[in-house]
Structure formats: C-alpha cells, structure tokens
N, C-alpha and C positions, 0 to 999 in steps of 0.2 A: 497431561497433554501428550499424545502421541504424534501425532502431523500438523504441521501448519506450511500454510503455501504464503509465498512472497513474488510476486509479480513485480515486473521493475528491480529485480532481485541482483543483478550484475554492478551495480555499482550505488554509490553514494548511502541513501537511507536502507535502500533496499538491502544491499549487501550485506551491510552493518546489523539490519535486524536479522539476515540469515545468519548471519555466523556467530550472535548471541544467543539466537533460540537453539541452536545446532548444540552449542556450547552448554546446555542447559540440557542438554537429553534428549531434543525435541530431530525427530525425521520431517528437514525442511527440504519442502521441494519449490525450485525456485524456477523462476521465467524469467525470459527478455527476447528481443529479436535477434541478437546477438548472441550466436552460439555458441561462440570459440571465446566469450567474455563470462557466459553460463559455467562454461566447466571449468574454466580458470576459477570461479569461484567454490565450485565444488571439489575440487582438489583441494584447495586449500584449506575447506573444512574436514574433510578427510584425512587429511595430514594431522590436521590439530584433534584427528576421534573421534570427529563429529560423524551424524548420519547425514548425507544429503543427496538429494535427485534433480540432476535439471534437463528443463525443455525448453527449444527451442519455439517459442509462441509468441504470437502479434496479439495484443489484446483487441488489436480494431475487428481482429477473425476470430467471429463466433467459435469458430472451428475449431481453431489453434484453443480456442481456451476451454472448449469443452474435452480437448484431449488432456489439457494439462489435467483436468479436474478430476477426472476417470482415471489420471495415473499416479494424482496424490492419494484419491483413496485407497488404491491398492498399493502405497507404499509403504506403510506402517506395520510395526507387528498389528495393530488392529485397523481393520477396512472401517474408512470414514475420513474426514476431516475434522481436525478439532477446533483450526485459528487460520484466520484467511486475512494478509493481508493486500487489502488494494493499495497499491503502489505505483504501478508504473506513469511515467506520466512525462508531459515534453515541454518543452518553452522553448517558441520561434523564436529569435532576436534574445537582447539584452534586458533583466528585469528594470523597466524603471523606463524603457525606453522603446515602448511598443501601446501606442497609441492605439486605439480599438478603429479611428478614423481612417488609419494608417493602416489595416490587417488587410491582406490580400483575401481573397475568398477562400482560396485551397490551404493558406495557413490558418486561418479560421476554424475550418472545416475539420482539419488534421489535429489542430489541437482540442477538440471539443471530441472527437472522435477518439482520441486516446485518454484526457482525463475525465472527460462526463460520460461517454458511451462505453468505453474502457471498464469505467466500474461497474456498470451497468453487467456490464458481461460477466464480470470478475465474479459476482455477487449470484446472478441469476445462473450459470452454468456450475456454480459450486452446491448452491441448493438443496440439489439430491441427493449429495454427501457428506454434509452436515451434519455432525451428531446431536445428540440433544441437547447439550450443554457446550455449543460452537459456540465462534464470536467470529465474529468479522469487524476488520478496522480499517477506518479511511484518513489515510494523511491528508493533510489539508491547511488554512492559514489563515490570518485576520483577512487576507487581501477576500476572502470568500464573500466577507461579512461588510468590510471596510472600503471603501473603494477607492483608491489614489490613483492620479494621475498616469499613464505610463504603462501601467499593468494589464489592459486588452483583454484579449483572447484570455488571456491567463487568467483571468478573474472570473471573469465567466464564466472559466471549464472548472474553475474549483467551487466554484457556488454550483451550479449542474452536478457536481461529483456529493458534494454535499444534502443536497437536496437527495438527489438518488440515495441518499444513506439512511438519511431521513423517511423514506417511504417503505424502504424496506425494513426498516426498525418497525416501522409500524403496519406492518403484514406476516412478517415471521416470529415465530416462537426464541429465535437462539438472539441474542443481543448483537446487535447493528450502530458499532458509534462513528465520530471521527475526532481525530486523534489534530488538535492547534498544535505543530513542534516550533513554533516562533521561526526567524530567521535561520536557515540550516547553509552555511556554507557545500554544495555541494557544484557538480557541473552543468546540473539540470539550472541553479540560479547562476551561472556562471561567474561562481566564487566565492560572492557575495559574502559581506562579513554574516556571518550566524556561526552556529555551534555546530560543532563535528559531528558528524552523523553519530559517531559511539557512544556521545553524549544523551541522545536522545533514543537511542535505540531501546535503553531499562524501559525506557514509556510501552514501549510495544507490550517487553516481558510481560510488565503489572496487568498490565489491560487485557492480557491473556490469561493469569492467574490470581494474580492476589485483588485484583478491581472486584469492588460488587458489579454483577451485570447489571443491575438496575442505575447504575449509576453511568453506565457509559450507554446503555439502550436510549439510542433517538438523543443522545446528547453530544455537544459538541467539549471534552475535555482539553482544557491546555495545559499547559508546566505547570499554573500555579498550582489547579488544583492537583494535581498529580503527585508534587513537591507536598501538597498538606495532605494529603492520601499517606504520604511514605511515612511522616514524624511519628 
C-alpha cells in the first residue's frame, strides 16, 4: 500500500488510524475543516518518520474533496490511491440524548450532509484514483442497523453512510465495506465509555491489508469477526 487518505483525520478515530498507517509505511494524506488541527497531526507523524499530507477540506464541499483527492494521488512515490478511509463525521447534542422529534431542521440537515452526503463524496471524487486493487472503508455502528431511543439524526446519517457503501460495493470493481468499531470513546460521542481509538485503529490496517476483499466488499465487519480473522 502506497497512499491511503483519512477524512475526519485530526482527531479521535481518524487520527488514530493516520498515524498507524503512517506508522506502517503508508503516505497518509489526511482532511478536516480544521487546519491548524491537520497539521498538528502531520507534524506529529513526521516527527515519529512517518510520511504525511494534510488539507484543509469540508467533506459537505464537493470541491474541497475533489482537491483533496487529486492531491492524494499525486502524493505517493506511485500516482493513485490505494485505501480510502470515510471518516469524518459529526454528532449535534449528546449520544443517547437527541430525539429524531427533537432535531431542528438545519441540525438534521447538517448531520446527514456530513455523515451520509459526506461519504458519498469521499467515495465518488476518489473513484478516478483508485487503483485496482483499492479499498474503501466506512466507520459505522450497530446504532445504523439497531435503533434505540435517543440517537436521531445520528442513526439515520450512519444507516445513509452505510447504504451508500453498500451501492457502491456493488457498482465498482475495488472492495467497498464498512467497518462496526462498537462503542469508541471519542469527542465526536462525547466520551462515551467505548474503546480508545488506538484500539481499534489495527481494524483499519487488516482491512487494508491482510482482509480478503471479498470478505469486506458490500459487507458490514465488526470486532468479532475481525478478532476471528486475526487467530
């Protein structure tokens, strides 16, 4: 694997999986809206010998993510991308505590436009830079599949993120999964007991490397299987 891009890539999962693939050899080029949090994470992998590249990009702007895309593939020793992860992604309010009755229209709006449109974009503007043997990965949760009380907008925009993964698995050649990481204590769930991003971050590596593609194309993998993948 030569390049892999991580969206959402300045803090929490996202970080975590850049600065393991970085860590592994790989030229991660990363995004957020947040610039001055981009290159704080890029320094750091840099320090530590990594290769990395960041852009300042809105995933809701075609724009923004069609420049990031044009500037992963030319950042590798070889032109293309090998491993795309869809990442970024937002939660109005408190998990647990955001009523779908309760959603404002513009927080609706905003959160469906960043986790379900978001990938949409992430996926279609990388496309043309896809090598033959890419992968694209979508974080995501039972809440997609499951539906509890509380979780709103948010459930909706990771079932929309999932579905989009789903259709694209099954219109492109390179493998299209998404990735169940269970509960992840990050700021995006604001703390929430789950597992450290670092923890979860190997799932990425695997799913980039040692996964059969058939096994994660158009599939939704979680820990378990992931955990019986490694033994």
């Amino acid at each position: 694997m030569n390049t892999a891009v991580v969206t959402g890539g300045s803090r929490g999962v996202g970080e975590a999986v850049a600065r393991l693939l970085a860590a592994e050899g790989v030229h991660v080029v990363l995004c957020a809206r947040d610039g001055d949090a981009v290159e704080s994470v890029v320094e750091a992998i840099e320090a530590d010998g990594g290769a990395a590249t960041g852009v300042r990009a809105d995933v809701r702007d075609e724009f923004d993510v069609e420049r990031l895309m044009e500037t992963a593939s030319r950042a590798g020793e070889r032109s293309g991308i090998n491993f795309v992860v869809a990442n970024a992604g937002v939660y109005h309010g408190a998990p647990g505590e955001t009523p779908l009755a309760e959603a404002s229209y513009s927080s609706f709006d905003d959160t469906l436009r960043i986790n379900g449109r978001g990938v949409f974009a992430t996926i279609r503007e990388a496309v043309p830079h896809l090598t033959d043997d890419a992968r694209v990965v979508v974080p995501s949760g039972a809440i997609a599949r499951e539906a509890k009380p509380g979780f709103g907008a948010y459930a909706v925009s990771k079932a929309t993120a999932e579905a989009v993964a789903r259709q694209f698995a099954a219109e492109l050649e390179q493998a299209v999964g998404v990735l169940d990481l269970g509960p992840v204590q990050t700021e995006l769930t604001n703390r929430m007991q789950g597992r450290d991003p670092a923890d979860v971050a190997p799932m990425f590596l695997w799913s980039a490397t040692e996964a059969d593609a058939e096994a994660i194309d158009g599939e939704v993998v979680g820990l378990r299987e992931w955990k019986a993948a490694m033994r």
